[in-house]
Backbone as a ProteinNet text record, in pm:
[ID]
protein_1_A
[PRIMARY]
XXXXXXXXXXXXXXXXXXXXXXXXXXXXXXXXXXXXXXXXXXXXXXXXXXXXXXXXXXXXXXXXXXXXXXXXXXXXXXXXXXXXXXXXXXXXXXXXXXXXXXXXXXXXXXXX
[TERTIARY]
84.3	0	88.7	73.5	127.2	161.4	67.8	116.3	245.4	227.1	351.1	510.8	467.3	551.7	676.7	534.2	583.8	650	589	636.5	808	815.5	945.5	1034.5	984.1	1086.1	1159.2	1081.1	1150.3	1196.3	1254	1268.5	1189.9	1064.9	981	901.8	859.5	738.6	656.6	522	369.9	331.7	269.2	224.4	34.9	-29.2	-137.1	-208.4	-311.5	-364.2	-588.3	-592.2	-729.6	-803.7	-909.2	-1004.1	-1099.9	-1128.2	-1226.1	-1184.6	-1082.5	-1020.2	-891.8	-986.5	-934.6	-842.4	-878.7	-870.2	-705	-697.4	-578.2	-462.1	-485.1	-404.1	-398.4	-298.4	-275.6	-228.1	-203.8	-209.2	-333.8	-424.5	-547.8	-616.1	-589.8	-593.1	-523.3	-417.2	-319.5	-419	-402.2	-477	-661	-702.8	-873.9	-832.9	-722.1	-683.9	-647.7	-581.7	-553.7	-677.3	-791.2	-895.6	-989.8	-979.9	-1065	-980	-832	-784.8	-818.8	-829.2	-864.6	-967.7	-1073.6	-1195.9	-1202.2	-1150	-1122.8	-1090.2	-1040.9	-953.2	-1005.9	-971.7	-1098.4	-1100.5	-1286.5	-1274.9	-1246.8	-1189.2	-1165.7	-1181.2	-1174.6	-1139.5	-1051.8	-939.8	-801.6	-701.3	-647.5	-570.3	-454.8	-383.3	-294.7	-329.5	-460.8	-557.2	-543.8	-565.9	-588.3	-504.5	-372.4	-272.8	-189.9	-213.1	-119.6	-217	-362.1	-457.6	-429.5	-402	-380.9	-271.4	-157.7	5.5	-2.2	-104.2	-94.2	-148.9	-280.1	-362.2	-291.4	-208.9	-119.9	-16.6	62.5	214.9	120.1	-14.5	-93.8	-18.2	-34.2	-98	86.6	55.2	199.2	268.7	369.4	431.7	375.4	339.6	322.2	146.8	54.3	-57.5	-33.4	60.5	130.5	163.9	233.2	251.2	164.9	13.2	-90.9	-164.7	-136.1	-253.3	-184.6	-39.6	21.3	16.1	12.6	-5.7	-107.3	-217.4	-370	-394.1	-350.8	-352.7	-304.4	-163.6	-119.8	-236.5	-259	-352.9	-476	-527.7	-656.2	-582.3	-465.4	-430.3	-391.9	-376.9	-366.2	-491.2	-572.9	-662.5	-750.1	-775.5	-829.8	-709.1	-598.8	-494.5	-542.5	-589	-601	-780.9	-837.5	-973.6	-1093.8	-1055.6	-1164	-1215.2	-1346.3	-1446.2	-1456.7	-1519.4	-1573.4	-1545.5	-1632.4	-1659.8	-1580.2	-1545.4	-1475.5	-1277.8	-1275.9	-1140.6	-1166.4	-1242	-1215.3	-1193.6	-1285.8	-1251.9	-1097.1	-1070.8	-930.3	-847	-878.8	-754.8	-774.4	-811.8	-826	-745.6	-756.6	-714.9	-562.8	-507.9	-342.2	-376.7	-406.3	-378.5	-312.8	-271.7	-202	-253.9	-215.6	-250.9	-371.3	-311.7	-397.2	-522	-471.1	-591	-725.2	-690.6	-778.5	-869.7	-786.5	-845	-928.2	-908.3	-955.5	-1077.2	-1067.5	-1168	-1286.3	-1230.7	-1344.3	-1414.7	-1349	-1378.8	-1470.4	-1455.7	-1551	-1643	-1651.7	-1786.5	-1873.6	-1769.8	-1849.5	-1843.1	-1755.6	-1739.9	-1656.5	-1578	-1504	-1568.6
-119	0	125.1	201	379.4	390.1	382.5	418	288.4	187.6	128.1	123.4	188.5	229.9	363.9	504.3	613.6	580.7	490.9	439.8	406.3	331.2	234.6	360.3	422.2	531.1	650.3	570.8	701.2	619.7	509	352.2	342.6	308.7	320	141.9	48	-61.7	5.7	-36.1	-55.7	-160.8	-162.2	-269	-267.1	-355.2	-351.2	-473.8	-363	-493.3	-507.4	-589.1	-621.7	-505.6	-488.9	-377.2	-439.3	-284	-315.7	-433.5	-427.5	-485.3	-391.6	-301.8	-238.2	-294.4	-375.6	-433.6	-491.3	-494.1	-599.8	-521.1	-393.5	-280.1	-161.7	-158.5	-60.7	54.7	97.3	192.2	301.5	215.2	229.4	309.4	234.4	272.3	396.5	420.9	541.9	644.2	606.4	761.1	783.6	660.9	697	804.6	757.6	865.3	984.2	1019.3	1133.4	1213.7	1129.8	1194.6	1237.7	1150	1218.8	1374.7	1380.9	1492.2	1604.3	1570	1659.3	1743.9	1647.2	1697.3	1775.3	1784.3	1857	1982.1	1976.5	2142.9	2223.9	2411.8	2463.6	2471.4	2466.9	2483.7	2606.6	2591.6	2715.4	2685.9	2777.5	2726.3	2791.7	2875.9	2883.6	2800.8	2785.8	2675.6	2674.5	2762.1	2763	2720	2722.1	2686.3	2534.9	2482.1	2374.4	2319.1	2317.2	2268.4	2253.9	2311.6	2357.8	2214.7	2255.1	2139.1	1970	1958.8	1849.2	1750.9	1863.3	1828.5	1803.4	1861.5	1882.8	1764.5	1698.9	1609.5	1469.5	1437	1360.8	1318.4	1462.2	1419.3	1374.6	1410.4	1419.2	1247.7	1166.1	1000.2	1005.3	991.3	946.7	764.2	773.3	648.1	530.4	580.4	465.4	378.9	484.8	479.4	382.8	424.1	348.5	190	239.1	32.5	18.6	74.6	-17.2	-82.1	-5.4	-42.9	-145.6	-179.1	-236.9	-398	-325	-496.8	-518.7	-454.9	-487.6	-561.9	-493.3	-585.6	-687.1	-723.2	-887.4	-944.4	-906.6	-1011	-1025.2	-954.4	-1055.1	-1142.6	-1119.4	-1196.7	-1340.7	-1358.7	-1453.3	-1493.8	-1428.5	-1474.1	-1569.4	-1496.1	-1556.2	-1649.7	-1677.4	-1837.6	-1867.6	-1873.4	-2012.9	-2046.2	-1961.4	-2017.6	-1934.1	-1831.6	-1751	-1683.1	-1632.4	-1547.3	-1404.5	-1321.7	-1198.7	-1154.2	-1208.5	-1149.3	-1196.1	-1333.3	-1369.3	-1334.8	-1289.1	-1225.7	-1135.1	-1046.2	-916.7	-926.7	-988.4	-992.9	-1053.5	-1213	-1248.4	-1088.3	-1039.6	-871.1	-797.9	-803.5	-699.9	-775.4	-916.1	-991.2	-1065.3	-1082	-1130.3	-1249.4	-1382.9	-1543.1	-1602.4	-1734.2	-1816	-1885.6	-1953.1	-1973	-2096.7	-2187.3	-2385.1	-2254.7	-2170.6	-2147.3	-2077.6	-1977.5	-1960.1	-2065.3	-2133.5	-2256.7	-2351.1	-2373.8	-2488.9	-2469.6	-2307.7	-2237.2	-2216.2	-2206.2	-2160.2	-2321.8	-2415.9	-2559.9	-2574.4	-2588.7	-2574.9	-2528.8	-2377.5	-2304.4	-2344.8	-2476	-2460.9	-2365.1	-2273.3	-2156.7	-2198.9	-2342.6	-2350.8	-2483
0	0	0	-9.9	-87.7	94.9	238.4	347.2	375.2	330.5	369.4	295.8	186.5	77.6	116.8	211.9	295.2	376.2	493.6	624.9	614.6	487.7	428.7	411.5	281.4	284.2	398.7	503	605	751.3	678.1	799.5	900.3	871.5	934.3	891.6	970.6	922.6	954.7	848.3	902.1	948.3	1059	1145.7	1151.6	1045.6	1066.3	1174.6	1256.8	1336.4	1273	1363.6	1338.9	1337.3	1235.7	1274	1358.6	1433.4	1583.1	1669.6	1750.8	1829.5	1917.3	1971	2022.1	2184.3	2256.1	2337	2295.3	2179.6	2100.7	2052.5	2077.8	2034.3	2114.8	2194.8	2294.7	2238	2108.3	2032.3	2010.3	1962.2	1985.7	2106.7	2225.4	2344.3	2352.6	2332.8	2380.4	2325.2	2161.2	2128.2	2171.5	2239.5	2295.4	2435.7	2463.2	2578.5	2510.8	2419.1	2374.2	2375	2281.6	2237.7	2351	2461.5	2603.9	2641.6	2638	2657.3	2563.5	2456.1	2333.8	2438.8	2415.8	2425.6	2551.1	2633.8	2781.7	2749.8	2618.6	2602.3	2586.9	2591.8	2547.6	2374.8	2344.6	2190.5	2161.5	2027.1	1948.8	1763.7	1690.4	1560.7	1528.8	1625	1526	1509.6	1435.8	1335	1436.6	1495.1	1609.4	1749.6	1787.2	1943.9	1888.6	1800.5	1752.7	1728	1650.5	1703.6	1807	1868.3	2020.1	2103.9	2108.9	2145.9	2123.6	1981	1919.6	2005.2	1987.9	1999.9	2204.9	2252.2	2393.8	2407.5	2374.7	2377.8	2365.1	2240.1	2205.8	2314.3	2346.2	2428.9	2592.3	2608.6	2742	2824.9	2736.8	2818.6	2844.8	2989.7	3055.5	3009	3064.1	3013	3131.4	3199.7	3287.6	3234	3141.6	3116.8	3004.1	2906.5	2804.3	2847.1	2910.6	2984.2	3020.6	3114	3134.3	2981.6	2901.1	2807.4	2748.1	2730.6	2680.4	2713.8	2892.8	2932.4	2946.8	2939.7	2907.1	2755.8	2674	2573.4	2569.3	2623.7	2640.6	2694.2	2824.6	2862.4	2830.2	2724.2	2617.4	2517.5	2492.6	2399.2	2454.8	2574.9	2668.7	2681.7	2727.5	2771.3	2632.4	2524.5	2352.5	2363.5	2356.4	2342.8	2401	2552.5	2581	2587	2477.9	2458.2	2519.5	2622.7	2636.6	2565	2600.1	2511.6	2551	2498.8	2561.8	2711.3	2764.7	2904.3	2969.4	2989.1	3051.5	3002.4	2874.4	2856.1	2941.9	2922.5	2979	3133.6	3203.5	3355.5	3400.5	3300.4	3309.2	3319.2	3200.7	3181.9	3283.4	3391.8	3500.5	3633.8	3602.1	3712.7	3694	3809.4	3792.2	3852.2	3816.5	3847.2	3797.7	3843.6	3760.2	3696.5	3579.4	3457.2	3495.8	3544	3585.3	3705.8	3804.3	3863.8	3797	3713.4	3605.6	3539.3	3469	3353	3452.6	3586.7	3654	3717.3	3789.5	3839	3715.8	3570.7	3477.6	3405	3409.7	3413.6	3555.1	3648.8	3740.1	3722.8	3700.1	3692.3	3557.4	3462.9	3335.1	3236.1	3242.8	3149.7	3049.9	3008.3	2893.6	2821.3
[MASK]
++++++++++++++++++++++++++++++++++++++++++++++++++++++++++++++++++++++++++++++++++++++++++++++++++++++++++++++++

């Protein structure tokens, strides 16, 4: 594609992921945080309020927010390997267990 063609010419890869799988892309994530900061700012329509906004909004999400989302995304991707669904990914991604206590506890309850 012409963007991976740009990307190349300026040593850069494109890295495409799934559409709508946000959960799966902490990229994604970073900039939904950007865009809550956006929107906090005050409006304006000059082309300078608006960039200054943009660029503020962007550099906003700290690094430590960055690694949460990062390792939030590992762990759906953990959680979909070893066979979970929806709801139950998502609660796995909030929670730190070990791997057999997970799988054994969700065999019990019947959830796999």
């Amino acid at each position: 594609s012409l963007l991976e063609i740009a990307c190349e010419a300026r040593g850069f890869r494109a890295i495409f992921f799934p559409e709508f799988h946000c959960e799966l892309n902490f990229i994604e994530q970073c900039w939904g945080y950007s865009k809550h900061v956006y929107r906090e700012l005050p409006v304006s329509s000059k082309e300078a309020d608006l960039e200054r906004n943009v660029l503020a909004a962007l550099e906003s999400a700290p690094f430590d927010a960055i690694r949460r989302f990062s390792t939030r995304s590992l762990r759906f991707m953990d959680a979909y390997h070893k066979g979970l669904i929806g709801k139950q990914a998502a609660w796995v991604s909030k929670h730190v267990l070990p791997d057999t206590m997970i799988m054994a506890e969700l065999e019990t309850a019947k959830l796999t």
